[in-house]
N, C-alpha and C positions, 0 to 999 in steps of 0.2 A: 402344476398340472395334476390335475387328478388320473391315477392308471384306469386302464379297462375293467378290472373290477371294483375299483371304489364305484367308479360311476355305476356299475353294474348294481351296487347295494346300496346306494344312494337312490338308484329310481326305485327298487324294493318297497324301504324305506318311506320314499314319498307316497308309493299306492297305498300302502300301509298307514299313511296319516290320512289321507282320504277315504280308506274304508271305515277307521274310526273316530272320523273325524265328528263333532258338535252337530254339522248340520248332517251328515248321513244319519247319526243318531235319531235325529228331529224327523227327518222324511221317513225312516221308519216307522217312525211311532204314531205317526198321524195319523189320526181316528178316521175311518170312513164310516156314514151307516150306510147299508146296504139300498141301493135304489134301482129302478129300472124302467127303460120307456117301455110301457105296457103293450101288450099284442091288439092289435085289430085288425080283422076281418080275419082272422088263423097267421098271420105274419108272426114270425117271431117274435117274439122279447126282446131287447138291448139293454147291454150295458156302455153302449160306445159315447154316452156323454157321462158317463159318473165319475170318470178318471182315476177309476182302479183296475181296468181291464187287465190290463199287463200285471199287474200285481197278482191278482188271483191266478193271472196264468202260469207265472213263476213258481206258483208253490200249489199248482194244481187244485187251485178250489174252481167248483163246477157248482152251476146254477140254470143250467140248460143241458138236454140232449141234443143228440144229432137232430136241425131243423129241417129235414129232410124223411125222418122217421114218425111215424104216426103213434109214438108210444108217449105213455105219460106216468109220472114219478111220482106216487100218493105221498107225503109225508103229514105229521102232524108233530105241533110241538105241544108239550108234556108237563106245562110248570107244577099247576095242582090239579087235581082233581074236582071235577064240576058234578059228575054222576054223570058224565054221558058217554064216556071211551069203553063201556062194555056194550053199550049199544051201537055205537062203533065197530066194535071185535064183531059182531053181530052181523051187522052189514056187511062187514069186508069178507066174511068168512060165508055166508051166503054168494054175494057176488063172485068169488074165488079170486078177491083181489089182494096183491101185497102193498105192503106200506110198510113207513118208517115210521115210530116212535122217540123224539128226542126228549130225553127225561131228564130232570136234577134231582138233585140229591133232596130234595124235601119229597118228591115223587113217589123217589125210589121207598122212600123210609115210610111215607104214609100208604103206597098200593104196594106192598110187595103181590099177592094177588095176580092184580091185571097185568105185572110183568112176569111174572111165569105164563098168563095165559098168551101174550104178545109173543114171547119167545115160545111158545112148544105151538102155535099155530102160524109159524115161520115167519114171521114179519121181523125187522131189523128195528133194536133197540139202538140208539142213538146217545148223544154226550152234548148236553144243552148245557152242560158245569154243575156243578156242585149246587155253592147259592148263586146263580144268575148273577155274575158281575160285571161291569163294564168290563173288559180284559185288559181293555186299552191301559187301562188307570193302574191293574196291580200287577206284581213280579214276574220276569218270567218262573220265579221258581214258585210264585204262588197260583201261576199261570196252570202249571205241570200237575199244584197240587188237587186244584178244581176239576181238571179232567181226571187223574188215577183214581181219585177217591168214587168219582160216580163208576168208571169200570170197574173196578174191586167193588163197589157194593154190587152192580146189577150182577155179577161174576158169581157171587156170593147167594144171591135170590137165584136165580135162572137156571147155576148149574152148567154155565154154557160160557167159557171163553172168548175172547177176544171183542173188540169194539172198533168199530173201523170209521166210524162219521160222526161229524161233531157239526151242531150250529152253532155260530157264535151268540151269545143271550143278545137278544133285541137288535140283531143284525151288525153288531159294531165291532169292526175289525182293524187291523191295522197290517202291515206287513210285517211286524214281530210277531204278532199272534199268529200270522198265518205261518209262517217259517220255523215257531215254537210246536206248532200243534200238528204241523205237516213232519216236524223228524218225530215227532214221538205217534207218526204213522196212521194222522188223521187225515180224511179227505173233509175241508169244508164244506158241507151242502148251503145254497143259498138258494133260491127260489125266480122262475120268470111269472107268474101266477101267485097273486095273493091279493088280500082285501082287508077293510077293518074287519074282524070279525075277534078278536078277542076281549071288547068290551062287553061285559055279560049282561050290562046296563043298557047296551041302545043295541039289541037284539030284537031285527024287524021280521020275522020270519021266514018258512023254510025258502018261501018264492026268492026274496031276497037273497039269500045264498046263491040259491039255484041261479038267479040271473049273472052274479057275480062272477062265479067261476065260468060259468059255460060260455059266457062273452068272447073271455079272455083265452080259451082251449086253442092250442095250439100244437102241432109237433114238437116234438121231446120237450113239451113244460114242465118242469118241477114243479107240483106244485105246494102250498105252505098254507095247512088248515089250524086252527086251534080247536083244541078235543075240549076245550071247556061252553064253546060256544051251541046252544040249542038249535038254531040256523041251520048249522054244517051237520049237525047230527040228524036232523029230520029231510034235510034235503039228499044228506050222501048217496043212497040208493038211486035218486032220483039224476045224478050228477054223472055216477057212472053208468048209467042205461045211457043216459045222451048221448057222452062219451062213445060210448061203444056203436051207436046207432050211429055216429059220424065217422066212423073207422077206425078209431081208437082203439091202443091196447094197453093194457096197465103192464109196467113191471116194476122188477124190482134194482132197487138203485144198484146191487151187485151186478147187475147188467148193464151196465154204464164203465165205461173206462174211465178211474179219476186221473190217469196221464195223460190224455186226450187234450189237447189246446183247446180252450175257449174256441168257436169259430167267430170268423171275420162278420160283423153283422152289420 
């Protein structure tokens, strides 16, 4: 017969082969890309059929505001450089609207520039990795090294401390990268709002844009532009007048709680 403490360190033990056991391994690691049932008529966003709701809400990544809030979350992502993110800066800074910038390291090293002026006309510079890599695929310690290295470079350009938001490159996450990038004190942004628009090649103009977004406008949408696309740069002025003509208010994703649960959708 086993005493009250063998068994006591036997069930340990057994939780202990179950948290690192082959298959928890494998459910961690499994790639999701980021998807969502689109807004219509102003209805929120969903993620309640992608089957990572719970996941993201474990390690607090946030891809919606309060749907109850008439604000909305400018972001753009950062890969390279097209010539149109100072016409951008432009716009936003006219409008007196803030936004996010997620950059990489090829970004960072070809604008240093457009990120001094990103950061000293208050917008939030962002961590899109290094070289854009699946995350799924490489180390956690090669994980660690793709996010430090873009904050130590933009740290280095900007003059300005700390980095609080990371997109995962091309939406793909998993629950190690969230758990990896959430203790080294990143909040995920993922997006309820977005369109093809980063192909620079089937670019239909500003209207096009313009119908894209403003469709899909909803209370607390994140939304997710690419700064290389002509469309979004000629329309953006045009996107937030609507916005605003519909009751809309821009802010800034520091206004957002990233310990906030996902809500029930």
């Amino acid at each position: 017969m086993f005493s009250q403490r063998s068994r006591a360190l036997l069930g340990v033990f057994f939780l202990l082969a179950l948290h690192f056991s082959p298959a928890a391994a494998d459910a961690a690691s499994r790639p999701f890309h980021f998807g969502f049932k689109k807004s219509v008529n102003g209805k929120a966003a969903s993620i309640n059929e992608e089957g990572f709701k719970e996941i993201l809400e474990r390690h607090g990544g946030i891809f919606l505001g309060n749907s109850t809030d008439r604000s909305l979350y400018l972001t753009f992502d950062n890969g390279y450089e097209n010539g149109y993110t100072g016409q951008i800066l432009d716009v936003l800074k006219q409008k007196k609207v803030p936004a996010a910038f997620f950059v990489t390291g090829h970004y960072i090293k070809d604008q240093p520039e457009l990120l001094k002026r990103m950061a000293a006309e208050g917008h939030i510079i962002g961590n899109h990795s290094w070289s854009h890599p699946d995350m799924t695929q490489i180390s956690t310690e090669q994980i660690r090294q793709e996010l430090d290295k873009v904050k130590l470079a933009v740290e280095q350009v900007t003059g300005k401390p700390g980095m609080r938001y990371l997109r995962p490159p091309r939406g793909i996450f998993s629950e190690h990268t969230l758990k990896v990038s959430h203790e080294m004190g990143y909040t995920n942004v993922f997006w309820s709002i977005a369109y093809k628009d980063w192909d620079t090649k089937q670019q239909r103009g500003r209207q096009y844009a313009y119908d894209h977004v403003t469709k899909q406008l909803h209370p607390g949408a994140v939304l997710l532009l690419h700064s290389v696309s002509r469309d979004n740069t000629e329309a953006l002025g045009a996107i937030i007048d609507a916005a605003r003509q519909r009751g809309y208010e821009f802010r800034s994703l520091d206004d957002l709680n990233p310990l906030k649960p996902i809500e029930s959708l």
